[in-house]
PDB file with one MODEL, atoms N, CA, C and O in Angstrom:
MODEL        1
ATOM      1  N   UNK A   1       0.851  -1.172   0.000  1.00  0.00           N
ATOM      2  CA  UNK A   1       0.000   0.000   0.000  1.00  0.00           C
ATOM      3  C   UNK A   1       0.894   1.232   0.000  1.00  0.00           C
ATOM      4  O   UNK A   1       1.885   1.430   0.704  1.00  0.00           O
ATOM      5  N   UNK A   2       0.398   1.957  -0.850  1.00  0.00           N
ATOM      6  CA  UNK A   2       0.667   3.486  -0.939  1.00  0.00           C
ATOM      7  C   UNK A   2       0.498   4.434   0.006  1.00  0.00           C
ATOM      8  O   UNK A   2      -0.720   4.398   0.176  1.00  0.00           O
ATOM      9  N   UNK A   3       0.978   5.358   0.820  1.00  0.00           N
ATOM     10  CA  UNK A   3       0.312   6.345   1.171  1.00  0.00           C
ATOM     11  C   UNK A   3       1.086   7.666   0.916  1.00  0.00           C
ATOM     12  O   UNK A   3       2.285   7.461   0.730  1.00  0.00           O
ATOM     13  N   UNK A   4       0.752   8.825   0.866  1.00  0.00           N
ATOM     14  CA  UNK A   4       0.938   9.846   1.085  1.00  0.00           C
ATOM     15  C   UNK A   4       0.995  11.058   1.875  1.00  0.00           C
ATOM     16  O   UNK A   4      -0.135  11.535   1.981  1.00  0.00           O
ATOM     17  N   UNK A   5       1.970  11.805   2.528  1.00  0.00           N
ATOM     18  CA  UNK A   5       1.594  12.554   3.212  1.00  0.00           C
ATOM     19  C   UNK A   5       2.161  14.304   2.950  1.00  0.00           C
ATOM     20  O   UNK A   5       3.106  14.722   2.280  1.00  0.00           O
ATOM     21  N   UNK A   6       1.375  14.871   3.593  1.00  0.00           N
ATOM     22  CA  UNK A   6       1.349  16.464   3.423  1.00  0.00           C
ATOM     23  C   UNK A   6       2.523  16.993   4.506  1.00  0.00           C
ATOM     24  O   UNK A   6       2.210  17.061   5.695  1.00  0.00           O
ATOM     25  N   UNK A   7       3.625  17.297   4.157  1.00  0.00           N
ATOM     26  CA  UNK A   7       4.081  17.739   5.550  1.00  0.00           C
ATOM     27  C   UNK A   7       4.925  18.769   5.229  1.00  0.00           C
ATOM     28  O   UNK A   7       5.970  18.656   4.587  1.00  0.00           O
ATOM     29  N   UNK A   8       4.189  20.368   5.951  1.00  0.00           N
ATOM     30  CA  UNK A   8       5.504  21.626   5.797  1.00  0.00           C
ATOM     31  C   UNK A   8       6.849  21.180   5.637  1.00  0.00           C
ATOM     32  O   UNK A   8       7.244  20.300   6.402  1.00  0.00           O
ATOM     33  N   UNK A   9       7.705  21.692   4.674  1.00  0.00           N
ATOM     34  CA  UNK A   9       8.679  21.442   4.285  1.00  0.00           C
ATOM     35  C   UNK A   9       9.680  22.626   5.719  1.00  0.00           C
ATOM     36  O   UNK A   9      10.890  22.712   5.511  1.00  0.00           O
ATOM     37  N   UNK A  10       9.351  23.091   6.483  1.00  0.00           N
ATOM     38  CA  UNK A  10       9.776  23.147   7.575  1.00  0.00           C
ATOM     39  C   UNK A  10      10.129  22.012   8.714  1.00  0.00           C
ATOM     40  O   UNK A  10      11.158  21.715   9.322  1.00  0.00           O
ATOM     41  N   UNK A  11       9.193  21.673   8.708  1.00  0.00           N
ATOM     42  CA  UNK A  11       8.500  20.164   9.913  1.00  0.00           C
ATOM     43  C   UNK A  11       9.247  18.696   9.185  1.00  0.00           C
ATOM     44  O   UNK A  11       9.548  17.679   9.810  1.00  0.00           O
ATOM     45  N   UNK A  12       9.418  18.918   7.807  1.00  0.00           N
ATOM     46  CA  UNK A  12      10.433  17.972   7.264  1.00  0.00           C
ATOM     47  C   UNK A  12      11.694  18.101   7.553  1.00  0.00           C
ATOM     48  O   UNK A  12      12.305  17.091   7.904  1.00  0.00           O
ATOM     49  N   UNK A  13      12.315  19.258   7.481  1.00  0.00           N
ATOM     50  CA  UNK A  13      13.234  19.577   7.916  1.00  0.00           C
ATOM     51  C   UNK A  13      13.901  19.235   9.071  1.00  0.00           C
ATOM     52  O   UNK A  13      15.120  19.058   9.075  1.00  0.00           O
ATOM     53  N   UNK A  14      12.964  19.087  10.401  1.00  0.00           N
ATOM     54  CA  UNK A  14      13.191  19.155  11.486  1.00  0.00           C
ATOM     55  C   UNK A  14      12.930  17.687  11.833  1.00  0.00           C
ATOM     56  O   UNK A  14      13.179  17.412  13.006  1.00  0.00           O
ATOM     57  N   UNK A  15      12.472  16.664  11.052  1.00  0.00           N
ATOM     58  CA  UNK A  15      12.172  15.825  11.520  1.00  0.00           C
ATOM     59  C   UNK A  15      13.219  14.680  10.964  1.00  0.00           C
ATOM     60  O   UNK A  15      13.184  13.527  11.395  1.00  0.00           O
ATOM     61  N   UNK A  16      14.249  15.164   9.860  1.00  0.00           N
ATOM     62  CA  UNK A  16      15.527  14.538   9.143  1.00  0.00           C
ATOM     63  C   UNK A  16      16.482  16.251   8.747  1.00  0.00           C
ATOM     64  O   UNK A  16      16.690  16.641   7.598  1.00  0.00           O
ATOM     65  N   UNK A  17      16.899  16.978   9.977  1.00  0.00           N
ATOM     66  CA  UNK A  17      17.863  18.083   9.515  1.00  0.00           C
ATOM     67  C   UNK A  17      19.073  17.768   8.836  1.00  0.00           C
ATOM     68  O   UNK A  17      19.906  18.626   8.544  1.00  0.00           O
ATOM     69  N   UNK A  18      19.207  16.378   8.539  1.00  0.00           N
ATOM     70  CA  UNK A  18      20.315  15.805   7.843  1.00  0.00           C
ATOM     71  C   UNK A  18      20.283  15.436   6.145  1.00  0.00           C
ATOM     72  O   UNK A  18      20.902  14.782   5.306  1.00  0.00           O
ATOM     73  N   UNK A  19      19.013  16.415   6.293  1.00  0.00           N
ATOM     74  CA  UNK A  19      18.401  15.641   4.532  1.00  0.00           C
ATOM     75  C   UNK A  19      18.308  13.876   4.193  1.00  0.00           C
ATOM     76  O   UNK A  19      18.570  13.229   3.180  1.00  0.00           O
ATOM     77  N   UNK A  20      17.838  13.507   5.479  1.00  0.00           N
ATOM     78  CA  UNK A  20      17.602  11.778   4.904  1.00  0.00           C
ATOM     79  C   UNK A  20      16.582  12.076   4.766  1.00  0.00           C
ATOM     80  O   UNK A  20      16.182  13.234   4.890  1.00  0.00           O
ATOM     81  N   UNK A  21      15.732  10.876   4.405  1.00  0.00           N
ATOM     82  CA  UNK A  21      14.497  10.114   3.755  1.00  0.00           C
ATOM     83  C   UNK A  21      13.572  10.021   4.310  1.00  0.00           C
ATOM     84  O   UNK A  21      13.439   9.178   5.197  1.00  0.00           O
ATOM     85  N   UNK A  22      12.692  10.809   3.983  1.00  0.00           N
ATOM     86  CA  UNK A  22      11.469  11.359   5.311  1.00  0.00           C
ATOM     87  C   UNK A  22      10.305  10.118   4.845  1.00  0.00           C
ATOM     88  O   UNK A  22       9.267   9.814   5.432  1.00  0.00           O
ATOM     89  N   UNK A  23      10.739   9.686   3.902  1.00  0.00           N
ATOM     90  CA  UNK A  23       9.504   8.320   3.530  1.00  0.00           C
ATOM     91  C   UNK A  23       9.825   7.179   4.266  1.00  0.00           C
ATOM     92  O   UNK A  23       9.022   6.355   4.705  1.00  0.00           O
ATOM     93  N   UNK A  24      11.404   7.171   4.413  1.00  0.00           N
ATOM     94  CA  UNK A  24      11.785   5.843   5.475  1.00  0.00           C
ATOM     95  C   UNK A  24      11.546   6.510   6.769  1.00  0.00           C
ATOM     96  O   UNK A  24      10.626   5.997   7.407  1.00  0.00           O
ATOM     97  N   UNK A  25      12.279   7.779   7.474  1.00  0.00           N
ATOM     98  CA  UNK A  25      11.681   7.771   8.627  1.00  0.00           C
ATOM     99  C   UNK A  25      10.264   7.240   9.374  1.00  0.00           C
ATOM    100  O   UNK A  25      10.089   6.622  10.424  1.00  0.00           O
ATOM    101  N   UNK A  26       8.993   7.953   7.986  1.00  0.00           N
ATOM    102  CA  UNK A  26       7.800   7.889   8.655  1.00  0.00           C
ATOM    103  C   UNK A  26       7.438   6.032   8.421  1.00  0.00           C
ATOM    104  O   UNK A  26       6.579   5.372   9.006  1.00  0.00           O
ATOM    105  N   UNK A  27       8.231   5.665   7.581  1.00  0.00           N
ATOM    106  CA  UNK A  27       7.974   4.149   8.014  1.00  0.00           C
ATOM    107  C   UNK A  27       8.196   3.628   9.076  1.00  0.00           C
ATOM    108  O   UNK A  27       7.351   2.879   9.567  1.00  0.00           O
ATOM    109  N   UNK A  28       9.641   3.940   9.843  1.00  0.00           N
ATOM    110  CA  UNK A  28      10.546   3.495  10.346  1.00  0.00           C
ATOM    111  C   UNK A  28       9.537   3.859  11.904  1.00  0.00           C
ATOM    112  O   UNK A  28       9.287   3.074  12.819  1.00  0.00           O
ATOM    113  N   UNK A  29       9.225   4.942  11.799  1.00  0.00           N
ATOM    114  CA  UNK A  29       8.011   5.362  12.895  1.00  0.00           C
ATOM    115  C   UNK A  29       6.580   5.107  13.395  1.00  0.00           C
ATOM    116  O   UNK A  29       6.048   5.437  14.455  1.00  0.00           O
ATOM    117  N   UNK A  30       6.015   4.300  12.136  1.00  0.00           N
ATOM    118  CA  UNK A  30       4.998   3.541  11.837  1.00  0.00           C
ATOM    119  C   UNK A  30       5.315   2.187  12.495  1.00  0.00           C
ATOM    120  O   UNK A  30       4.532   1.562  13.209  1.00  0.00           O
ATOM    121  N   UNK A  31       6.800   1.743  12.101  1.00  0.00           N
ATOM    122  CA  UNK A  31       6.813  -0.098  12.887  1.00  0.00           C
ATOM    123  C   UNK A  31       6.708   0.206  13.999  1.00  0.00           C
ATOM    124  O   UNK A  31       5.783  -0.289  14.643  1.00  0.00           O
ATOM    125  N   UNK A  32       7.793   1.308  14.745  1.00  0.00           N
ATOM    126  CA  UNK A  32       7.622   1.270  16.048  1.00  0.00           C
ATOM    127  C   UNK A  32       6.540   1.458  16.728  1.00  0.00           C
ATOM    128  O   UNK A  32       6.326   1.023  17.860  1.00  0.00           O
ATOM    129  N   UNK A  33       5.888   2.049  16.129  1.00  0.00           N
ATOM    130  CA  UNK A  33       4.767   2.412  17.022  1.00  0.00           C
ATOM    131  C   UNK A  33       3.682   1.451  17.275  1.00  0.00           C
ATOM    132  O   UNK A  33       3.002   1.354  18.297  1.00  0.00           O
ATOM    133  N   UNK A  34       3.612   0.685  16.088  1.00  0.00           N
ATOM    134  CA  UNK A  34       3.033  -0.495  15.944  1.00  0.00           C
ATOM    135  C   UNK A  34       3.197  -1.610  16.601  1.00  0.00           C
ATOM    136  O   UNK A  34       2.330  -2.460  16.806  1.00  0.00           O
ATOM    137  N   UNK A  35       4.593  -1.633  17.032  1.00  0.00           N
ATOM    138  CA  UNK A  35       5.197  -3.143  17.774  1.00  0.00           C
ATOM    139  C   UNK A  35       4.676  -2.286  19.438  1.00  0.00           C
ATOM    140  O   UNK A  35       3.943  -2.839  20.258  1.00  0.00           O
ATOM    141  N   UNK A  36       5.184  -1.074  19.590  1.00  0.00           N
ATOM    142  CA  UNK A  36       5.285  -0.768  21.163  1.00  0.00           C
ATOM    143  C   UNK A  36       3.282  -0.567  21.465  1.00  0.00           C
ATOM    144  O   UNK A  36       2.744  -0.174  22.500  1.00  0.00           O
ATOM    145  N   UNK A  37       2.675  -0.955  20.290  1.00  0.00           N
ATOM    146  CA  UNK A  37       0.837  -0.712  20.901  1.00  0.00           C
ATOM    147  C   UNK A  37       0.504  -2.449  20.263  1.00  0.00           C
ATOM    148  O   UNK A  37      -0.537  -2.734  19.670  1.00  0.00           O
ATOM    149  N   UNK A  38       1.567  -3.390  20.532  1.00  0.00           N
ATOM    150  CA  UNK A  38       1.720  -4.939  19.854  1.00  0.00           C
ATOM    151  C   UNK A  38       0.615  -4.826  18.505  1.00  0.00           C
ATOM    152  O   UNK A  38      -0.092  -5.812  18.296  1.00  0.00           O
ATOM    153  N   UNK A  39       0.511  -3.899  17.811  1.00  0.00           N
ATOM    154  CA  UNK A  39      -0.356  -4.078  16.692  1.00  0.00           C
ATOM    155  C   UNK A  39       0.031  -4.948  16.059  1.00  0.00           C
ATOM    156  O   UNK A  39      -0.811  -5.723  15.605  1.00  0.00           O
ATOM    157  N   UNK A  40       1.797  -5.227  15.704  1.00  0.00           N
ATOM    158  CA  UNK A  40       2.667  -5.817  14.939  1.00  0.00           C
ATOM    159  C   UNK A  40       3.602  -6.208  15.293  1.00  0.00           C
ATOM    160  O   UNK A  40       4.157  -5.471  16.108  1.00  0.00           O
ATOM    161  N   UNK A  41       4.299  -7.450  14.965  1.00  0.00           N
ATOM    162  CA  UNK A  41       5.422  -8.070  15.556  1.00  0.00           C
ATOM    163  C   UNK A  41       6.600  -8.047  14.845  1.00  0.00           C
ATOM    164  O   UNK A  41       6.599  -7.692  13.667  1.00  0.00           O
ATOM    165  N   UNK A  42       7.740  -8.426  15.489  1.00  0.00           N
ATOM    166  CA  UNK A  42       9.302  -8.528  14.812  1.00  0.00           C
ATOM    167  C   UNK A  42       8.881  -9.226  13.631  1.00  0.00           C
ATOM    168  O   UNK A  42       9.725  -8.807  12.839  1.00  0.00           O
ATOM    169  N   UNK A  43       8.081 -10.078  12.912  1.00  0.00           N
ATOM    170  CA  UNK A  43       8.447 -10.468  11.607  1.00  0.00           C
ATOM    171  C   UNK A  43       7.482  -9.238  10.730  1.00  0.00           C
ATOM    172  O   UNK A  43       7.821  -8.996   9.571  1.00  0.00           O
ATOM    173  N   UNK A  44       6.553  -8.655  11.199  1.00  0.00           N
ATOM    174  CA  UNK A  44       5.896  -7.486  10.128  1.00  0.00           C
ATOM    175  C   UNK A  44       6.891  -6.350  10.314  1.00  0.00           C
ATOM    176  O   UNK A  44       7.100  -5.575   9.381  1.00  0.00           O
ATOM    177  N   UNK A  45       7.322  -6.261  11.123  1.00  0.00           N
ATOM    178  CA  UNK A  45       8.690  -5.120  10.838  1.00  0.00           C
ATOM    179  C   UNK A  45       9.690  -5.418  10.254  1.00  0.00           C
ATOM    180  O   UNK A  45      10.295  -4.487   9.722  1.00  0.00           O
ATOM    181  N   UNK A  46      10.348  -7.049  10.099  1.00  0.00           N
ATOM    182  CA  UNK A  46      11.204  -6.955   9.018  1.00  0.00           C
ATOM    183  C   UNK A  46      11.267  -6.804   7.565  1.00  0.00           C
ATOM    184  O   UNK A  46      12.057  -6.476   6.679  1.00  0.00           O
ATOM    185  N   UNK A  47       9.313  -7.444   7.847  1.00  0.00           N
ATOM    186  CA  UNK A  47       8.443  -7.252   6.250  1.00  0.00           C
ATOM    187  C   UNK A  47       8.836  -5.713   5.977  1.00  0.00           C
ATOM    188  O   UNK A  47       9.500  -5.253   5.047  1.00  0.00           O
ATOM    189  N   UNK A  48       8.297  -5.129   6.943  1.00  0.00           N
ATOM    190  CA  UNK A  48       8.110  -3.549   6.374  1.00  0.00           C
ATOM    191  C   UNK A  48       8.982  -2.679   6.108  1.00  0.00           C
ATOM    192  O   UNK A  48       8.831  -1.723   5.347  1.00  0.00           O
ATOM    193  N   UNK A  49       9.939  -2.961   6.717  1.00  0.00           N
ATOM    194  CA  UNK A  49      11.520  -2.379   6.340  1.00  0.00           C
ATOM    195  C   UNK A  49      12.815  -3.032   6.154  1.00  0.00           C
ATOM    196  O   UNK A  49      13.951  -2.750   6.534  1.00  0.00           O
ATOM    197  N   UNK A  50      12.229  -4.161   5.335  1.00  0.00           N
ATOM    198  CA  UNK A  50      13.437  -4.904   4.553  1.00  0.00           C
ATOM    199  C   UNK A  50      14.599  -5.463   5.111  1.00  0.00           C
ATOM    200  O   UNK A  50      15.725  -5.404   4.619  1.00  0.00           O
ATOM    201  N   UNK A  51      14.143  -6.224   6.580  1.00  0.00           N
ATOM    202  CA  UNK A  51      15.218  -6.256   7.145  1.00  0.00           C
ATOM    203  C   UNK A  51      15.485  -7.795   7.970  1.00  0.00           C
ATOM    204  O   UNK A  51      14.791  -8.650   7.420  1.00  0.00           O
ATOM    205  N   UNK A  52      15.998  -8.161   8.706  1.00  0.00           N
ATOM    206  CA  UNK A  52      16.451  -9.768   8.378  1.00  0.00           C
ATOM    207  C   UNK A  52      16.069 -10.043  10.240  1.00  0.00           C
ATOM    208  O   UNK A  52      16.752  -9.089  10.613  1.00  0.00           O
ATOM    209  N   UNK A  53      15.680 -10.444  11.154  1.00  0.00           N
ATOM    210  CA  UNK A  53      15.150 -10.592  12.428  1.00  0.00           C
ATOM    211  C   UNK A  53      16.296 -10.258  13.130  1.00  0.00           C
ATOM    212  O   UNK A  53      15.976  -9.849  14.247  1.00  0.00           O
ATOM    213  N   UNK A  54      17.835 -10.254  12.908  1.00  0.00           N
ATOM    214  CA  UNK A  54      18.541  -9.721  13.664  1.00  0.00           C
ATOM    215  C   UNK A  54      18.196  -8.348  13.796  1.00  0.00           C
ATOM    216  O   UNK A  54      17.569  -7.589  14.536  1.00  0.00           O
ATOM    217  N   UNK A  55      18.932  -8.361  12.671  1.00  0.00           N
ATOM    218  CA  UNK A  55      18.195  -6.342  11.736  1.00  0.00           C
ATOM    219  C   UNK A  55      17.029  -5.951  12.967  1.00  0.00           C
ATOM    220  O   UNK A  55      17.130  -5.499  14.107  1.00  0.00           O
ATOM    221  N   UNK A  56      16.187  -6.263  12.332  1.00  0.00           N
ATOM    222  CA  UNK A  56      15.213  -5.964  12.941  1.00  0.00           C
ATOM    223  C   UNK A  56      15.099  -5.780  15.226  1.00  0.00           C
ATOM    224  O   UNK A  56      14.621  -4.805  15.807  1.00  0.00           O
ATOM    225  N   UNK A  57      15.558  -6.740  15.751  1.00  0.00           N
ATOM    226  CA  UNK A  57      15.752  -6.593  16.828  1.00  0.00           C
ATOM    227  C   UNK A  57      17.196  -5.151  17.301  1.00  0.00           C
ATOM    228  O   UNK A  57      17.359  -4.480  18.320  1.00  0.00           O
ATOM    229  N   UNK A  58      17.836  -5.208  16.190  1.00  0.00           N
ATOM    230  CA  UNK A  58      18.890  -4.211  16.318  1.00  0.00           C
ATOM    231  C   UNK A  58      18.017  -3.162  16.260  1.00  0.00           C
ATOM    232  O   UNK A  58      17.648  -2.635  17.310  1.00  0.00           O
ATOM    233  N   UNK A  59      17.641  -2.790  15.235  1.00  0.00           N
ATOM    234  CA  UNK A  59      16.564  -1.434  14.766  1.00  0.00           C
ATOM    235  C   UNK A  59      15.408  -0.797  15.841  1.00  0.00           C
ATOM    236  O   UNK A  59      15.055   0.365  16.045  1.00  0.00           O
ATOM    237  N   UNK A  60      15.007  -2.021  16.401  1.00  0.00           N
ATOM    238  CA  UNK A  60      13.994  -1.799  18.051  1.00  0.00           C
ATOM    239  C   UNK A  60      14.758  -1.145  18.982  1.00  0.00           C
ATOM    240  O   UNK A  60      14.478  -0.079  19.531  1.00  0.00           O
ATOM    241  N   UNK A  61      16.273  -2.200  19.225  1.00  0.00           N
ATOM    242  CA  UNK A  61      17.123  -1.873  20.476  1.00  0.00           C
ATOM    243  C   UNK A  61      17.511  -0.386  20.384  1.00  0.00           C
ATOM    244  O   UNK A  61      17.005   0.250  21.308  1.00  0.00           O
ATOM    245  N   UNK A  62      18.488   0.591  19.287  1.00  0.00           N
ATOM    246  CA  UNK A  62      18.772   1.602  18.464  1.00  0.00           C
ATOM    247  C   UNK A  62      17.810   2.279  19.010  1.00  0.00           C
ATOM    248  O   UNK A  62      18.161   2.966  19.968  1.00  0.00           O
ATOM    249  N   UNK A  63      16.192   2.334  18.586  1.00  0.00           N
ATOM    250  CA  UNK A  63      15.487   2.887  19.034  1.00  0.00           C
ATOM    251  C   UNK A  63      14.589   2.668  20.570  1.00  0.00           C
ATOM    252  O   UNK A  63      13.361   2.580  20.571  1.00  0.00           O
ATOM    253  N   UNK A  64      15.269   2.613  21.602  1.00  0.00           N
ATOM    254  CA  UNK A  64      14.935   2.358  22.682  1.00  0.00           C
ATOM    255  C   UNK A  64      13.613   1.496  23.267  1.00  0.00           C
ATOM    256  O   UNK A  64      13.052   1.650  24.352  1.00  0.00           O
ATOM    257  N   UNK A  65      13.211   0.281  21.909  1.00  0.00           N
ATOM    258  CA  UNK A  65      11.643  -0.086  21.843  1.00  0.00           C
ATOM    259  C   UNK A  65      12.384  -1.344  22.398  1.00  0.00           C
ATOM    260  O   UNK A  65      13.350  -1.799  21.786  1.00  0.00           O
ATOM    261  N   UNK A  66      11.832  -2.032  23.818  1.00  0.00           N
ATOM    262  CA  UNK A  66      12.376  -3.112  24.856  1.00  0.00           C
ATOM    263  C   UNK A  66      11.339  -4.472  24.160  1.00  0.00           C
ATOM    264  O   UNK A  66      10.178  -4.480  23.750  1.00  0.00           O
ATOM    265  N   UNK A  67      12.424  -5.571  24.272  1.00  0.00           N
ATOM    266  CA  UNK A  67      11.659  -7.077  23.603  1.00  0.00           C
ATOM    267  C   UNK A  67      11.382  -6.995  24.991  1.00  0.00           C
ATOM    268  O   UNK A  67      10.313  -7.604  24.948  1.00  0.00           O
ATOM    269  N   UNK A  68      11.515  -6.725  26.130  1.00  0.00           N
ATOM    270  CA  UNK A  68      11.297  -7.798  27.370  1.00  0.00           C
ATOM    271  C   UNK A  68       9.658  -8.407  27.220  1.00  0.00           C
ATOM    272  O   UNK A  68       9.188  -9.431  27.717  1.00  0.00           O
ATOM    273  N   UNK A  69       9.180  -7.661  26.590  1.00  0.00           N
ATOM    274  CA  UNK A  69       7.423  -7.601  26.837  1.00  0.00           C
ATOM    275  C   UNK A  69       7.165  -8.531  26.561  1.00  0.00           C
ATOM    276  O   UNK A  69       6.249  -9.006  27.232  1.00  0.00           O
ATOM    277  N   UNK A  70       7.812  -9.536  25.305  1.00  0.00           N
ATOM    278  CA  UNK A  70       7.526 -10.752  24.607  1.00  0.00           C
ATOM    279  C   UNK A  70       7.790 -11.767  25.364  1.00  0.00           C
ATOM    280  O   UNK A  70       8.699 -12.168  26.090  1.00  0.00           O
ATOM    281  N   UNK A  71       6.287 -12.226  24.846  1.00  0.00           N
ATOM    282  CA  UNK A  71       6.460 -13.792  26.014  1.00  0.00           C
ATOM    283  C   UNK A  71       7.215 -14.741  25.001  1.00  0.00           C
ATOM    284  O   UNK A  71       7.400 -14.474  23.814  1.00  0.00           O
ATOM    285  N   UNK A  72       7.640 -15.940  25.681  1.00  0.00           N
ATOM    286  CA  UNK A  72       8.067 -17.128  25.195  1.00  0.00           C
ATOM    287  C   UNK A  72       7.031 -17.570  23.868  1.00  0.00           C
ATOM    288  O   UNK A  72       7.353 -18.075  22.793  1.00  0.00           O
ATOM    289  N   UNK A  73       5.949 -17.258  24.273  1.00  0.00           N
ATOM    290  CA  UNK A  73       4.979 -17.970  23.479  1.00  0.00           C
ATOM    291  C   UNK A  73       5.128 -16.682  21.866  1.00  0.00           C
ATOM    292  O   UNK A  73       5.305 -17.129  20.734  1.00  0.00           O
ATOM    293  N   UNK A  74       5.055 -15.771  22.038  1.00  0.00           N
ATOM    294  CA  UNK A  74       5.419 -14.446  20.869  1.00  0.00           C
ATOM    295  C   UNK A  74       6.770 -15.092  20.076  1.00  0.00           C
ATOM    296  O   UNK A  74       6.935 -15.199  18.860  1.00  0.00           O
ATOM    297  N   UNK A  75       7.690 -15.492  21.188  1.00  0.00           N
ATOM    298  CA  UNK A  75       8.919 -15.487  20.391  1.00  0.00           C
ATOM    299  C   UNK A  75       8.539 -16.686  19.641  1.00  0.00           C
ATOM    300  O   UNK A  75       8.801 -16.435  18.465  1.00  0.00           O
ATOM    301  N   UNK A  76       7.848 -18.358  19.782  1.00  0.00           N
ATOM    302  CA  UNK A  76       7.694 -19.251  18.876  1.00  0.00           C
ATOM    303  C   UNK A  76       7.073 -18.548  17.946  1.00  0.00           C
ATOM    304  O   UNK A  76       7.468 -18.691  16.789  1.00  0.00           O
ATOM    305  N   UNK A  77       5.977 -17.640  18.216  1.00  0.00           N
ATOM    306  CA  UNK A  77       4.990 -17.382  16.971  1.00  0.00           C
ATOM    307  C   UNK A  77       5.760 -17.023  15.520  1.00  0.00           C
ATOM    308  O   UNK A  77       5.469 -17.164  14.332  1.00  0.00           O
ATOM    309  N   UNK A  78       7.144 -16.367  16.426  1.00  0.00           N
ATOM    310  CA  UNK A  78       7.662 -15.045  15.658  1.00  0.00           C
ATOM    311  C   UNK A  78       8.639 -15.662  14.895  1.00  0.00           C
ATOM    312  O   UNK A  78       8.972 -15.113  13.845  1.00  0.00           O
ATOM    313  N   UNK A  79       9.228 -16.843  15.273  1.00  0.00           N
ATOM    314  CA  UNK A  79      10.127 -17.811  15.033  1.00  0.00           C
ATOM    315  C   UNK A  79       9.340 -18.885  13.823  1.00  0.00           C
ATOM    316  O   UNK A  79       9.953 -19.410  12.894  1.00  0.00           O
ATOM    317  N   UNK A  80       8.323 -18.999  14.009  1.00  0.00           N
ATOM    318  CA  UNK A  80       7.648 -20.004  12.816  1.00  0.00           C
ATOM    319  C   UNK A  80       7.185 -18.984  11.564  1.00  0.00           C
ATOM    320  O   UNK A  80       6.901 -19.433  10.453  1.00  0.00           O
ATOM    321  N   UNK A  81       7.155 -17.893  11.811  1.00  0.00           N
ATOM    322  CA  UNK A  81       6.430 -16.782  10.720  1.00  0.00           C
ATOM    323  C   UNK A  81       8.211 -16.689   9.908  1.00  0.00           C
ATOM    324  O   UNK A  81       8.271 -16.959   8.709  1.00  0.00           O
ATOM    325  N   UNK A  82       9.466 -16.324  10.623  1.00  0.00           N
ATOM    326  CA  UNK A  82      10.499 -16.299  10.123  1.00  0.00           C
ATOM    327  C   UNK A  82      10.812 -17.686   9.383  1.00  0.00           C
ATOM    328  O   UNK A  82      11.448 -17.589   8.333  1.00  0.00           O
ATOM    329  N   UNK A  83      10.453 -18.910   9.793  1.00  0.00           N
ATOM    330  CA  UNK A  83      11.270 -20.080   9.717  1.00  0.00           C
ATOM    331  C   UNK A  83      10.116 -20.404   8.147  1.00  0.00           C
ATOM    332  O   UNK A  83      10.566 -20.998   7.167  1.00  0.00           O
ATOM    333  N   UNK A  84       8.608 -19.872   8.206  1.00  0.00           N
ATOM    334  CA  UNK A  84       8.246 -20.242   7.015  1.00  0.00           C
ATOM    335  C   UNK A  84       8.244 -19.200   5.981  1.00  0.00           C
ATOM    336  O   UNK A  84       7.523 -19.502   5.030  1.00  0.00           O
ATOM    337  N   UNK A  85       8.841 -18.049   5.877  1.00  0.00           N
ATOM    338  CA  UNK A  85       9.054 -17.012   5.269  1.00  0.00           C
ATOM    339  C   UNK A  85      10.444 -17.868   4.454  1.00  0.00           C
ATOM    340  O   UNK A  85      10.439 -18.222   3.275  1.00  0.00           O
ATOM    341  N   UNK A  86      11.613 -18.074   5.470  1.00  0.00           N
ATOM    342  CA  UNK A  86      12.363 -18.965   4.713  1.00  0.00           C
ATOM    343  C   UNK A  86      12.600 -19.581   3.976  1.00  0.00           C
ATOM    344  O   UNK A  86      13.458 -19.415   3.108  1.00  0.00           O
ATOM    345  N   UNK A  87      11.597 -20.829   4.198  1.00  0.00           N
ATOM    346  CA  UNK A  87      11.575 -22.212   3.176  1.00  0.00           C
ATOM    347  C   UNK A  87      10.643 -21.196   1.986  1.00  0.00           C
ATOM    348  O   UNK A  87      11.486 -21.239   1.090  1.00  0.00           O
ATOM    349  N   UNK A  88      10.080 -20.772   1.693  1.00  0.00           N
ATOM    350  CA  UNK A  88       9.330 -20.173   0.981  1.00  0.00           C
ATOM    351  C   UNK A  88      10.509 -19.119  -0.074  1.00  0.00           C
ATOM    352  O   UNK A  88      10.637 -19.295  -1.285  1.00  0.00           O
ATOM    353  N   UNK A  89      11.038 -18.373   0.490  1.00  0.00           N
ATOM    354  CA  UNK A  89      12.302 -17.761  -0.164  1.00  0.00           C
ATOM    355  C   UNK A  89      13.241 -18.780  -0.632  1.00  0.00           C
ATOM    356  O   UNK A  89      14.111 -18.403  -1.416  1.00  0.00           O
ATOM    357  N   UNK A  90      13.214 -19.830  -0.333  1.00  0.00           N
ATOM    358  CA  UNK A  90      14.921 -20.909  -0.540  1.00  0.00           C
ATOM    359  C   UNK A  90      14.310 -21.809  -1.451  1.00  0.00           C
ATOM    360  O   UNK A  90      14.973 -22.740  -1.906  1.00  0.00           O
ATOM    361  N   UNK A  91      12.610 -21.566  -1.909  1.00  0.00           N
ATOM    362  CA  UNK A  91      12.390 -22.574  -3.089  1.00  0.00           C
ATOM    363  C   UNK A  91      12.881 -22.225  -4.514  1.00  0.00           C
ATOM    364  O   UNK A  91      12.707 -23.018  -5.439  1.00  0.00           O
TER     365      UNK A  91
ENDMDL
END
């Protein structure tokens, strides 16, 4: 899915003063927010920003978003969604 957004090219500014990629930020701000209200888990965030379950747990830690919350039972879930994403890629 597509989306689009409207945002003062001031408020862009301020939200990447380094001139990065205000389309990855607001992604990058979308997983988190998503995993820290459990909308979404470590494997829809690696979906969503291209990134490999280490990646991905690095990218949480970086941004101060804590696994402790995940039960044992999250981590199998999260572990069979990775493990059949796999065999599925390696055919």
């Amino acid at each position: 899915m597509e989306v689009t957004l409207n945002i003062p090219d001031e408020v862009a500014k301020q939200l990447v003063p380094e001139g990065g990629d205000l389309s990855r930020r607001a992604l990058e701000a979308l997983a988190i927010e998503g995993f820290r209200k459990q909308i979404i888990g470590l494997y829809q965030i690696s979906q969503m920003l291209g990134l490999s379950r280490i990646e991905a747990e690095d990218f949480l830690g970086r941004n101060q978003v804590p696994l402790a919350d995940i039960t044992p039972a999250d981590l199998d879930r999260e572990a069979a969604l990775f493990e059949a994403a796999a065999r599925r890629h390696s055919r």
